[in-house]
C-alpha positions as CSV (number, residue, x, y, z in Angstrom):
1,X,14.4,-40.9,77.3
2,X,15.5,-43.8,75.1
3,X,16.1,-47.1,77.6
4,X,18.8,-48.4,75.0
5,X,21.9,-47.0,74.1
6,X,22.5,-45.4,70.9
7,X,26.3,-44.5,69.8
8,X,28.6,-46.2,67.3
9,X,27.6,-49.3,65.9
10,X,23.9,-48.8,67.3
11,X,21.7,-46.5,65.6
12,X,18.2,-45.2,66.7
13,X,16.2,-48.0,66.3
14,X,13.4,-46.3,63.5
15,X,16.3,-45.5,61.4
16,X,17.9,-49.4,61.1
17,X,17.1,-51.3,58.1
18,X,13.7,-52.7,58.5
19,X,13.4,-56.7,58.8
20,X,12.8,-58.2,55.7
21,X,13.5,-55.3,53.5
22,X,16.9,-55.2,51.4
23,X,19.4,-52.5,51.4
24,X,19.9,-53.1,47.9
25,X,17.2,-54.3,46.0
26,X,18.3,-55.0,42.3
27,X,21.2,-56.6,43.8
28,X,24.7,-56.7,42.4
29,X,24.5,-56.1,38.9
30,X,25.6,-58.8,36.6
31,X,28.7,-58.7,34.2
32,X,29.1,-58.1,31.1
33,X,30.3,-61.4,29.3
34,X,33.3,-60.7,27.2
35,X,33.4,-61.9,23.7
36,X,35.2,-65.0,22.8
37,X,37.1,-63.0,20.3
38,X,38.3,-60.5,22.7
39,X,39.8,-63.2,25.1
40,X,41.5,-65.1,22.1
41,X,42.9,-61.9,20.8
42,X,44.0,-61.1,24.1
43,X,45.8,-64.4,24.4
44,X,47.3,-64.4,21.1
45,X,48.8,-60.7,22.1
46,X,50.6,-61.7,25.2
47,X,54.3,-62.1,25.2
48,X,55.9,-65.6,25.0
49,X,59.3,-66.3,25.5
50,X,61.4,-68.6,22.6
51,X,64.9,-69.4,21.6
52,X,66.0,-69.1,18.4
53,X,69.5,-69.6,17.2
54,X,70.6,-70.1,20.8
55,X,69.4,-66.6,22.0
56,X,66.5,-66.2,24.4
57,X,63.7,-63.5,22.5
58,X,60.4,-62.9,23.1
59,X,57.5,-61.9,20.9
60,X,53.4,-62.7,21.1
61,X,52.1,-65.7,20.2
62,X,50.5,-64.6,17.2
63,X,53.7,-63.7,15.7
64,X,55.2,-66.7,16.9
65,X,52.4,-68.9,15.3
66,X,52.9,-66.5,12.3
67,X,56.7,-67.8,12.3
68,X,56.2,-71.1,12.7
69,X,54.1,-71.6,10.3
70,X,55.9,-69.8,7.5
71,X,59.0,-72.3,9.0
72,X,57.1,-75.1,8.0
73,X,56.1,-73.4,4.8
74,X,59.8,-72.8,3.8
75,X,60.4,-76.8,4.7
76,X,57.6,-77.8,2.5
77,X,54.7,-78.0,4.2
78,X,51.7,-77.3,0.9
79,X,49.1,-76.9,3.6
80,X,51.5,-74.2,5.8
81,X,51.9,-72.6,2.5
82,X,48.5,-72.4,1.3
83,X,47.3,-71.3,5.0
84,X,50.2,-68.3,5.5
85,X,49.0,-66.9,1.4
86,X,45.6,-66.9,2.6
87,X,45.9,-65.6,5.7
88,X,48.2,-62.7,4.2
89,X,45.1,-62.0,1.3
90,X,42.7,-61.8,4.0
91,X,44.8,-59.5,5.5
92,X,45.8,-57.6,2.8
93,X,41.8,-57.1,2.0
94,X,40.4,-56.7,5.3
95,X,43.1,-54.8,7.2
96,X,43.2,-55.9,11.0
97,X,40.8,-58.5,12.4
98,X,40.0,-56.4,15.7
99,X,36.4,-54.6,15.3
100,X,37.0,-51.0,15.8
101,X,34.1,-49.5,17.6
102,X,32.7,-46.2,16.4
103,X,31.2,-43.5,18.8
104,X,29.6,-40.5,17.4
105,X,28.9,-38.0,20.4
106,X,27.1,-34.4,20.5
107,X,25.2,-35.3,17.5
108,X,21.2,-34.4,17.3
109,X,19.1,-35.4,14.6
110,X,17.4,-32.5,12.8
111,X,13.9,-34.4,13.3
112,X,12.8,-37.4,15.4
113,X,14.4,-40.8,14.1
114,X,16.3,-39.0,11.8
115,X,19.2,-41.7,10.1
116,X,22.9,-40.9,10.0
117,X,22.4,-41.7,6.2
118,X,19.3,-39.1,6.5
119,X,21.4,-36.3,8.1
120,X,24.3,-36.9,5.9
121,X,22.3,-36.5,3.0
122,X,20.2,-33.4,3.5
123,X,23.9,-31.9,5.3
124,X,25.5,-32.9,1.7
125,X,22.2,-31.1,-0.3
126,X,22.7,-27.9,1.3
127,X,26.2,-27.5,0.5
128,X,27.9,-27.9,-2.9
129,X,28.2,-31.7,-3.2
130,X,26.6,-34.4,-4.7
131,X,24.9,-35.8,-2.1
132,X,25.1,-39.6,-2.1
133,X,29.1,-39.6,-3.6
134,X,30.2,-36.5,-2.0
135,X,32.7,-38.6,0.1
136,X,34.1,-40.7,-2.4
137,X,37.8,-39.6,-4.2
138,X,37.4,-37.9,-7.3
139,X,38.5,-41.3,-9.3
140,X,35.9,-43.0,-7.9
141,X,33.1,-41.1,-8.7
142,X,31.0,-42.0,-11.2
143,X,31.7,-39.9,-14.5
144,X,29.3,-37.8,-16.5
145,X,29.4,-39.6,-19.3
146,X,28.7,-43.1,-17.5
């Protein structure tokens, strides 16, 4: 018979963790850092309260900035000025300043190491489309002639 007791909290002694050994051996994995842009978008997109023309409002900081800088603009600030135009053709060219991730899923090249630009060439060859500017608007494409 066992001379020790064995019940809740006290398992049979040649199943208890062995001395010396870890329970978890690769430990606790380590985080992720996040990107500095994420946290400064992430700031800029929380709400902050302001009061404008006597009324409490509140709006992100981003627009906020964005409004107080087109306020010193309209008193005649050059550099404000200069700053907002710029910032508007940037955003005018380059859309949003987040990075939009892409994930393509269920998708098996043909061959090993087989490209996207591979497999959406040879898919473009087999069907009725010019392969390399088959996804470009008919204005775009390049004409006959040219």
């Amino acid at each position: 018979m066992v001379d020790y007791d064995v019940g809740y909290g006290k398992p049979p002694k040649k199943s208890r963790f062995k001395a010396g050994i870890s329970g978890n051996p690769k430990g606790r994995p380590k985080r992720d850092p996040t990107a500095l842009a994420g946290i400064i978008s992430g700031f800029l997109r929380e709400p902050m309260p302001y009061r404008e023309r006597g009324r409490a409002k509140t709006t992100s900081r981003y627009e906020l900035s964005l409004k107080m800088l087109v306020d010193h603009a309209a008193k005649g600030s050059l550099d404000a000025a200069k700053f907002i135009l710029e910032v508007r053709a940037h955003a005018q060219r380059y859309g949003e300043a987040d990075v939009d991730r892409l994930l393509i899923s269920d998708w098996l090249p043909d061959y090993p190491g087989q490209t996207a630009h591979q497999k959406t060439r040879e898919t473009a060859s087999i069907g009725d489309a010019d392969p390399p500017e088959w996804w470009q608007t008919p204005s775009s494409r390049p004409t006959a002639g040219s």
